[in-house]
N, C-alpha and C positions, 0 to 999 in steps of 0.2 A: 555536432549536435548529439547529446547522450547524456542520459540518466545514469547514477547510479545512485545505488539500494544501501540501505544500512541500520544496522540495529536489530538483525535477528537472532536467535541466541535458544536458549535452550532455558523452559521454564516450565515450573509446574503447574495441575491443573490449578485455576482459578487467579491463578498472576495475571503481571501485564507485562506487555513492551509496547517501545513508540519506534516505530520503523520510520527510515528517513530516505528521502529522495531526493538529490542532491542534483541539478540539472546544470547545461554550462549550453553554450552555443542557441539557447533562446531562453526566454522568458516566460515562467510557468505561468503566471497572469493574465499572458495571451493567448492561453491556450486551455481545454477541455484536460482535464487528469484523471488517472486511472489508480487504480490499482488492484491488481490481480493476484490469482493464487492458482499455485496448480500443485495437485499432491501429487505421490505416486501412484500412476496406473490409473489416473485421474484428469481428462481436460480442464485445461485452466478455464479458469472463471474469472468474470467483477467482483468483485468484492466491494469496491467504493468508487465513487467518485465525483467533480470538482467540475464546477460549471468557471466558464475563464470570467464573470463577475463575481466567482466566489459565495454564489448566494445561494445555488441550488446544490444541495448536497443529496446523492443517493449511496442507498447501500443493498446488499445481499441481504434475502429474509435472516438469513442464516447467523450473519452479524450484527441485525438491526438491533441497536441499544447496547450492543456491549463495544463496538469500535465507533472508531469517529477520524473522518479526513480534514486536514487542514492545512493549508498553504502560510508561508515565511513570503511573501514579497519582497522584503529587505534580503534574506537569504536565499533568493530563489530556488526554496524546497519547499517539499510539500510532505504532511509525514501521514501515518496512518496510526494512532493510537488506539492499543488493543485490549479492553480489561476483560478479566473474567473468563480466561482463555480455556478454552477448552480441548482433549486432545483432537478432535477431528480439525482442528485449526491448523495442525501439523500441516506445513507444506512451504514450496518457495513462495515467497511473494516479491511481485514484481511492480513495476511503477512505470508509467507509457504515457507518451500524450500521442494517442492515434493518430498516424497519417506523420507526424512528422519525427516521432526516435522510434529507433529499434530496439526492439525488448533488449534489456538489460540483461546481467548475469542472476539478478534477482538476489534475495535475502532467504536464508531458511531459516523458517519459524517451525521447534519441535517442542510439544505440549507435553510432557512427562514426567510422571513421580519416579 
């Protein structure tokens, strides 16, 4: 059972990227999704996330309106698309289904001109 992260990358302010969450040993569908961020010097955080009917989407004030979570079914990922990025976005972002993987190695996203 494990996640792994993908699609972070180095971009400047006001880009985007779509991070991916590639899952294997269960079914993201059946389960609650996360995803997280932790900067440096910084506890990690929510940032978003995935009710297992797919219909309840939450997010961090911080990112409300410029990210968006979304689950592949058929691909059993789940990505987190990111516009309008800013540099305090800078940090790892990780992707969890609580209670049953363990955090991942995470993706780093660095926001810079």
């Amino acid at each position: 059972v494990q996640v792994v992260e993908s699609g972070g990358g180095l971009v400047q302010p006001g880009g985007s990227l779509r991070l991916s969450c590639s899952a294997s040993g269960f079914t993201v569908s059946n389960y609650y999704m996360t995803w997280h961020r932790q900067a440096p010097g910084k506890e990690r955080e929510l940032v978003a996330d995935i009710s297992r009917a797919g219909v309840s989407l939450n997010y961090a004030d911080s990112v409300r309106g410029r990210f968006t979570i979304s689950r592949d079914n058929a691909k059993n990922t789940v990505y987190l698309q990111m516009n309008s990025l800013k540099p305090e976005d800078t940090a790892v972002y990780y992707c969890n289904a609580p209670g049953v993987t363990p955090w991942g190695q995470g993706t780093q996203v660095t926001v810079s001109s």
